[in-house]
N, C-alpha and C positions, 0 to 999 in steps of 0.2 A: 448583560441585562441587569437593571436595578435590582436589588432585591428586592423592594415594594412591589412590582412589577411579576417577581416569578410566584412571590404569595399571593396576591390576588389572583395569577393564571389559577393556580391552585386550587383554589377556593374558591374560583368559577365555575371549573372540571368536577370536583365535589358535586355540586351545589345542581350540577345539570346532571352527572349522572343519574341512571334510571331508577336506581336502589335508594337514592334519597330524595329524587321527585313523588316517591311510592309510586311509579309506574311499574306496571305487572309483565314477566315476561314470558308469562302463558296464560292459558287460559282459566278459569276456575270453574268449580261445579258445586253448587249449594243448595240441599234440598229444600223445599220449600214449605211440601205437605205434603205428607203419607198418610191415607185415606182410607178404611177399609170399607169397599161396597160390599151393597147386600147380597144377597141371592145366591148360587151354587153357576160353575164352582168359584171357589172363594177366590177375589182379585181382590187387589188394592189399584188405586190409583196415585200417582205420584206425580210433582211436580218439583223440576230441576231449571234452577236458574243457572246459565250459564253467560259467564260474562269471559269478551275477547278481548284483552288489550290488542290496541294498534297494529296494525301489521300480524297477528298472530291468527293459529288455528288449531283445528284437531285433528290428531291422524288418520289415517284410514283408515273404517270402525263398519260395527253392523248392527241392529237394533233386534237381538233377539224375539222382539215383542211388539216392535213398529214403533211408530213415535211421532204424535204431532208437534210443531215449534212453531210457535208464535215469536217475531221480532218485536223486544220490547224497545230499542230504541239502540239508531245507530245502522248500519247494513251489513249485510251477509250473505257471502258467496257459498252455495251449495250447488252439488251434483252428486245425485242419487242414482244410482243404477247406471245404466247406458243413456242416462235422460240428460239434455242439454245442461250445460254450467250454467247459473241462477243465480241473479242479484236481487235480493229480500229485502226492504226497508222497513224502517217501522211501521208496526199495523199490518203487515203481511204473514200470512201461514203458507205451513206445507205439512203434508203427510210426507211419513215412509213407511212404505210396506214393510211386515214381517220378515223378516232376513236379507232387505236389500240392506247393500252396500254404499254406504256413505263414503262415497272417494272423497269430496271437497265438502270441509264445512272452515272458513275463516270468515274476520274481520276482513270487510271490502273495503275498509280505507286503512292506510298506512298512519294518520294522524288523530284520527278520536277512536276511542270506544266504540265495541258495538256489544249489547246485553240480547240474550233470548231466553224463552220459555219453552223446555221441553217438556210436554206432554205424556205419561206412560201409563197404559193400566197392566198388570201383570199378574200373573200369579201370585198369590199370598204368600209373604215371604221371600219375593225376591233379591238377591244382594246385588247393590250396586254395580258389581260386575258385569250382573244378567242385562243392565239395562243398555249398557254400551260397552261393545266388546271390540277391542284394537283389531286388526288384523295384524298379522305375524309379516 
């Protein structure tokens, strides 16, 4: 093979890899807004952006405290509890109850993005952990 040839293969493979297209190869979680409501007893409200790169998801978790998700753009396979697997698109909500189990939460396509809004109010003072807790 030319040398001109194996450099440029090179420097195609570069160039496409995932780490310098900046394509992510999990998911992210970015708070958005910690809120403290009024009245007794004392909650906060919080909002978590969660963004999926392509083909990715999150493991199987529980919502100490339940949790609305609004899809902000993109789609999203979930299954909550014993309830049917669910594809979400933008514009689409779901609740989860108090200590169900979120078996399936991914990006429904292998090729774009999908971002959502999760929704929490909690106890004053809750840490990040309390809002979504892996299962073992």
């Amino acid at each position: 093979m030319p040398r001109r040839t194996v450099i440029t293969f090179g420097v195609l493979l570069w160039a496409l890899s995932p780490q310098q297209a900046g394509v992510q190869s999990a998911p992210t979680r970015r708070e958005v807004i910690k809120q403290a409501l009024p009245g007794e007893p004392a909650r906060d409200l919080i909002m978590v952006e969660v963004t999926y790169p392509p083909g990715t998801g999150s493991p199987a978790h529980l919502h100490a405290n339940g949790v609305m998700a609004y899809v902000v753009s993109g789609a999203v396979t979930s299954k909550v509890g014993d309830g049917p697997e669910q594809e979400f698109h933008a514009g689409d909500a779901w609740w989860e109850p108090v200590g169900a189990i979120h078996r399936i939460s991914r990006n429904a396509s292998p090729a774009e993005p999908a971002k959502l809004l999760a929704i929490y109010i909690v106890p004053r003072g809750a840490a990040p952990a309390d809002l979504m807790r892996p299962l073992k």
